[in-house]
N, C-alpha and C positions, 0 to 999 in steps of 0.2 A: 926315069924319074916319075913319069906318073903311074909307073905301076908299082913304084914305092907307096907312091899314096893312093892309089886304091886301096891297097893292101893294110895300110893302119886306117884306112875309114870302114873297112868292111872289119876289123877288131872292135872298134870302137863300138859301133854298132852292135855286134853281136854280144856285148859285153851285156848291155840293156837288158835282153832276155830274162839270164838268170838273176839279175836283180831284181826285175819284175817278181818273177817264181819265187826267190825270197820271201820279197815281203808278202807275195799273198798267204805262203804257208805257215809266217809268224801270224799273221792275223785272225787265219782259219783256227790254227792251235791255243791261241789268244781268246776268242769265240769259244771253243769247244771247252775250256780248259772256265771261262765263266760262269757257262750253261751249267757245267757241273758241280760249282759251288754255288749255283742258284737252287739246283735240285737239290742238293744236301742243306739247303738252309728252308726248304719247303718242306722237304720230308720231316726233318726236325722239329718244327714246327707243327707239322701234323702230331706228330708222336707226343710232341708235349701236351697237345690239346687233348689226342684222346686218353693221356694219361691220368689229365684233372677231372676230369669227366668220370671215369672207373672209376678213381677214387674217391668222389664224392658220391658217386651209386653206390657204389662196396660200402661207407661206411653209413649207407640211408638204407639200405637193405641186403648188404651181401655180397658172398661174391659172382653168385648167377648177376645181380643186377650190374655188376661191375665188369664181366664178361660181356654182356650184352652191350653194355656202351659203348667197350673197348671196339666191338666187332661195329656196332654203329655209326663209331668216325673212322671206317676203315682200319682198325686195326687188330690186335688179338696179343691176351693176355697172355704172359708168360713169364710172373711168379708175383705172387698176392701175399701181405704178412698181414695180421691187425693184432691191436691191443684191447683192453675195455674200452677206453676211449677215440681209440683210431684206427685208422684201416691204409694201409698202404701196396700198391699196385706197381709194376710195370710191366710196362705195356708196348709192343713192336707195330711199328707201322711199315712197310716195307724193308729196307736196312737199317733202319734207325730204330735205339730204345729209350724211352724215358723212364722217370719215376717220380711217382706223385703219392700224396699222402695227403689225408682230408681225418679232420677232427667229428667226432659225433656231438651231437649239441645235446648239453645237458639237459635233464628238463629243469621246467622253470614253474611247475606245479599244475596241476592234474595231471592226467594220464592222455598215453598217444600222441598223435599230431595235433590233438586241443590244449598241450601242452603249454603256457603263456600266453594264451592269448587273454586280451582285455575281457573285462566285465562284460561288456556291451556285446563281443563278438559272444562269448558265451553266453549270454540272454537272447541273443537271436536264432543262435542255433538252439539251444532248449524247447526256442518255439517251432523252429523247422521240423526237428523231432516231432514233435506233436501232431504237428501237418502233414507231415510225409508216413509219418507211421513206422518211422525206423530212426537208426540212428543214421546221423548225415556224414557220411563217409570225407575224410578231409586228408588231401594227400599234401598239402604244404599248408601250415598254418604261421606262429611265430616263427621269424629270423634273427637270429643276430646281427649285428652288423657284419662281424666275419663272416656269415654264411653267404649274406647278401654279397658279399665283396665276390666270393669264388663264386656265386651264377654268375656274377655280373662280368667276371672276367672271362668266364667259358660260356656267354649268351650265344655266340655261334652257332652252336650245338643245343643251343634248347629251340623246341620249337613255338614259344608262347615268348611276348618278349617277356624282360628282364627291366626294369629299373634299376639305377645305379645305385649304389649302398648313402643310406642317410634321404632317402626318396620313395620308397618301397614301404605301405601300409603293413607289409610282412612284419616288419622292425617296429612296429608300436603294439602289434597284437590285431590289428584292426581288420586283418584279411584275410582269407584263404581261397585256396586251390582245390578243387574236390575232380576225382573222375569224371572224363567226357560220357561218359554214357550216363552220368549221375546227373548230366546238367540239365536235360531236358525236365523230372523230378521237383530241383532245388528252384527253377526258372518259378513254375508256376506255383511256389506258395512262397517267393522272396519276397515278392511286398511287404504282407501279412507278417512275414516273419523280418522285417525290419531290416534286410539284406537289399544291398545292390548290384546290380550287372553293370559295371562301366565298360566293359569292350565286350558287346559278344559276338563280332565279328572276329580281332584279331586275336583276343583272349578270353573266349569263351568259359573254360573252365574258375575264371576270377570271381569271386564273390566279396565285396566289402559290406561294411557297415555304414546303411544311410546317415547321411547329416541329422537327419528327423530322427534318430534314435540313440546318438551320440550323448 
């Protein structure tokens, strides 16, 4: 008799084990099996960023500047279409591919990036010209509100901030963005020329139009 019951307590017992093993190997594979649709929802996510981003380089200059971005946020092009009006990209981030496609902004009267901007911004740069003895180089001038919306949604990737759309002097004509190495240049006759510096710490390249000349 009791070595009947030895015998079903050392089963029982032993039983324990492989349920243990069990559950850890559902859990392990539970784990692994998250991790890996974590990574596929991060790469994807990569991919879609540096897709917006090409696409809106591609269709502001091309497709070297849409390469370049692509390779910027990690990733690299591989197949570019556009239209007159549009430029469309996709673009591979490790296994993942997106595709993005970014409108050119019409102009909205004169020429280049002085394209729409206000009276005022344009009577201040006239005078900058004068001051500096060249014309004042302006690599972002009026926004649309669409344009504002797609920085504002891919600001990640810029490295000046970004204002949200319907907030941004871009969208009234009031502001512009000129070259880092233009700014030392545009700093020392922006008084005179009725321009301000509001951040030239974090956004140095910004130039508005003062109140005083509004």
């Amino acid at each position: 008799m009791g070595r009947g019951r030895g015998s079903e307590k050392w089963t029982a017992s032993g039983q324990v084990t492989p349920l243990v093993a069990m559950a850890v190997l559902l859990v392990g594979l539970l784990l692994v099996g998250l991790g890996r649709m974590a990574a596929t929802a991060v790469a994807a996510a990569q991919a879609r960023t540096a897709a917006d981003a090409a696409a809106l380089a591609g269709a502001r200059e091309g497709p070297a500047a849409a390469r370049e971005l692509a390779v910027g946020n990690g990733g690299s092009v591989v197949a570019f279409d556009r239209g007159p009006e549009w430029f469309e990209v996709t673009v591979r981030v490790g296994n993942r591919t997106a595709r993005a496609r970014a409108h050119r902004e019409p102009p909205a009267g004169g020429t280049g990036e002085r394209s729409g901007l206000a009276p005022a911004m344009l009577a201040a740069l006239a005078r900058a010209d004068q001051l500096t003895g060249t014309t004042v180089p302006v690599v972002s001038g009026y926004r649309s509100r669409a344009r504002q919306a797609a920085l504002w949604a891919n600001r990640e990737s810029n490295p000046y901030p970004v204002a949200p759309p319907g907030r941004s002097r871009h969208e009234t004509g009031m502001a512009i963005d000129v070259p880092l190495l233009f700014v030392p240049r545009l700093v020392a006759v922006a008084a005179d020329s009725g321009l301000c510096h509001p951040l030239p710490e974090s956004d140095p390249v910004h130039f508005v139009v003062c109140q005083s000349h509004q």
